[in-house]
N, C-alpha and C positions, 0 to 999 in steps of 0.2 A: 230272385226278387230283390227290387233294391230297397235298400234301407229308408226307412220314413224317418224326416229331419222330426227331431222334437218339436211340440208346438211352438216352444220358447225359446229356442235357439237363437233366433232374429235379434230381439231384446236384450238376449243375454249380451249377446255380440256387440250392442251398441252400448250398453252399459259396460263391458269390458274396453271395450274402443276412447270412451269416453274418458273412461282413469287414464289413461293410455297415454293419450293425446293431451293431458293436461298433464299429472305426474313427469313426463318422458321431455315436455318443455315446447310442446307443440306439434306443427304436421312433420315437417323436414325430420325432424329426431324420432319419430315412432314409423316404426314399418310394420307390416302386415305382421312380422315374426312375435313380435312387440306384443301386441293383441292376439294372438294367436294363445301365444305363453301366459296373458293373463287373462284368456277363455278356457283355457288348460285343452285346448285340439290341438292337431295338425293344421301347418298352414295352407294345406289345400283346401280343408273345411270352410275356412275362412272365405274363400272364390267360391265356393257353392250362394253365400248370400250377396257377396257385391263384386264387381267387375275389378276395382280397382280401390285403392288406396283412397284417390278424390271419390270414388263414390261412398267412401266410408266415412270421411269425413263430411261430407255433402248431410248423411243422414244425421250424423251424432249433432250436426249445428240442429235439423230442423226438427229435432225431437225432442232434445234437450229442453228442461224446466216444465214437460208434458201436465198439463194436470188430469188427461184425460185416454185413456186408450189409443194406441194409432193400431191401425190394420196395420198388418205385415202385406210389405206390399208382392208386384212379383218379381219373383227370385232365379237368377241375380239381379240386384240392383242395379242401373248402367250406369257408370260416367256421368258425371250431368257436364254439359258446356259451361265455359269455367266463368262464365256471367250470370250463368243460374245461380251459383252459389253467393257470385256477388248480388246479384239483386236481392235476394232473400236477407241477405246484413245492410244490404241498403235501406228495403222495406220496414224491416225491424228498426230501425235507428232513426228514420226520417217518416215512414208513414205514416204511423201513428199519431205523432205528433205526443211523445213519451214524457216531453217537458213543458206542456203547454200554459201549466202555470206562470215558470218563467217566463215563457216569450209573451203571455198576458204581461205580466208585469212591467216588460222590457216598454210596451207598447204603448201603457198609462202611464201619460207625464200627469199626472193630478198626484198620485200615491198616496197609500193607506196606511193604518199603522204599522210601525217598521217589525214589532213583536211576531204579528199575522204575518205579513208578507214573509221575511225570513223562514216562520214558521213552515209556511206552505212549499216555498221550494224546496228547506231540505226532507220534508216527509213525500213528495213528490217523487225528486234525487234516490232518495231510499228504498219507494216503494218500487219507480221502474229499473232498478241494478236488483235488488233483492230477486224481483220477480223473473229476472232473466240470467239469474248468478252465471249457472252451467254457462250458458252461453256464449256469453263475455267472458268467461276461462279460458274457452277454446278460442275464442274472438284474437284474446290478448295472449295468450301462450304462441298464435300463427303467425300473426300479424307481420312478426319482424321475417317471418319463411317468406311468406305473400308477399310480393312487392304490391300485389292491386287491392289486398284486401289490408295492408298497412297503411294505405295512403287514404282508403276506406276508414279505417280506422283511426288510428292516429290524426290524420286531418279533417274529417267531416264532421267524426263521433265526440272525440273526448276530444279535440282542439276548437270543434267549434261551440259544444257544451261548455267548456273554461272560457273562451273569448264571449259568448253572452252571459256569462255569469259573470266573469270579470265587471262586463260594462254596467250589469245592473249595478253591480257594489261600487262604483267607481261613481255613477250617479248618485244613490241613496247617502255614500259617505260624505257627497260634495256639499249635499243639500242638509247635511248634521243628524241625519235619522241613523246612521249607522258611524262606527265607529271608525278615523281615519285610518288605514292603512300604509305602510311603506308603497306597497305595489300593489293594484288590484290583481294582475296577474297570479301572484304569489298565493292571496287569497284566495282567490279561485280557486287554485289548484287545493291549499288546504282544506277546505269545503269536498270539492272533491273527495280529494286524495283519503280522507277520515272516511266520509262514507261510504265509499268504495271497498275499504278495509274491511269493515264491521256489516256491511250487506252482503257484501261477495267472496273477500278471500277466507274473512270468518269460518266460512262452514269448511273449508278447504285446511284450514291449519290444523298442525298435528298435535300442538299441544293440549293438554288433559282438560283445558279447562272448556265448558259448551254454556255458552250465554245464551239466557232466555233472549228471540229475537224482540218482542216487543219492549225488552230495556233495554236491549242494545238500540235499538230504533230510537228509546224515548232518551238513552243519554248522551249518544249523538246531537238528537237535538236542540238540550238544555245546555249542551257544552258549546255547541256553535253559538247558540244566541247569545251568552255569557258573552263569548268573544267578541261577538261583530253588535252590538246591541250597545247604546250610552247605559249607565248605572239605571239610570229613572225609567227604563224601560225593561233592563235584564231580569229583573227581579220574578 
């Protein structure tokens, strides 16, 4: 009689796959031995749940940041075609429409107080990387293996998220609501680059110390406005 897989095995395996794939530096550097070793089986165990390596990483993107139960689907998992996998980061990053505060704002030549608006992107910024950490680990640990999911990435996601943030700051500072800049670009990117830290690599770092996220959320906030905000407004 053959042996019955644990109910949990599945989960365990993608939660093991997951460290894996981020720790290890992405897809190209983790092999199935990889996860195997940190699900403590054998690596043929590993081929009883998914066909391949892309289909393991196919799962770990579309489960990641779960707040809800997934069925274990059926087993083995196959291959998916290698546009599935992009479409699904395409979706995620474009369907939603994850920033739509800014592109509001990008939209209205009138403009509102600079305090509000500022405020609202980066808690926005915050709340769609917070809510998708896992994912954008694995995103940005492959990215530079993928040639299609780096130009995905790199170009559409976080290049074209800094280029309309850029523009907004590049308007607001022109017009005196915001404070001037050397380079909008630059700025951008440190807006970025800050909350990206404190919403996602955060929970990732090894050091001892573990920040409540809703002060990390609120001192991101109060720190960027400082920065980009004139005096009569930062307060």
């Amino acid at each position: 009689m053959p042996r019955k897989r644990p109910d949990d095995r599945f989960d365990h395996l993608v939660e093991a796959a997951t460290r894996a794939f981020i720790v290890n530096g992405g897809f190209r550097r983790t092999s199935i031995e990889d996860v195997a070793r940190e699900l403590g089986v054998a690596k043929g165990t590993v081929y009883l749940y998914v066909e391949s390596k892309e289909a393991l990483f196919d799962v770990c993107l579309r489960r990641a940041d779960a707040t809800t139960p997934f069925p274990v689907p059926a087993l083995p998992v196959p291959t998916p075609a290698p546009e599935a996998t992009l479409a699904f980061v395409r979706d995620l990053i474009g369907g939603a429409s994850l920033f739509g505060a800014l592109d509001a704002l990008l939209a209205d030549d009138e403009g509102r107080d600079p305090r509000d608006e500022l405020a609202q992107i980066v808690d926005e910024l915050y709340r769609a990387l917070s809510d998708h950490r896992v994912k954008l680990r694995l995103i940005n640990a492959s990215a530079a293996d993928l040639p299609e999911l780096g130009a995905l990435w790199f170009g559409a996601a976080r290049g074209g998220l800094n280029r309309r943030l850029a523009a907004y700051l590049s308007r607001r500072s022109t017009a005196g609501a915001l404070r001037p800049m050397p380079d909008p670009a630059c700025a951008a990117r440190l807006v970025t680059e800050t909350v990206y830290w404190f919403a996602v690599n955060r929970a990732f770092d090894p050091g001892p110390d573990r920040l409540d996220d809703e002060f990390a959320r609120e001192t991101v906030r109060t720190a960027l406005l400082r920065t980009f905000l004139p005096c009569e407004h930062a307060a």
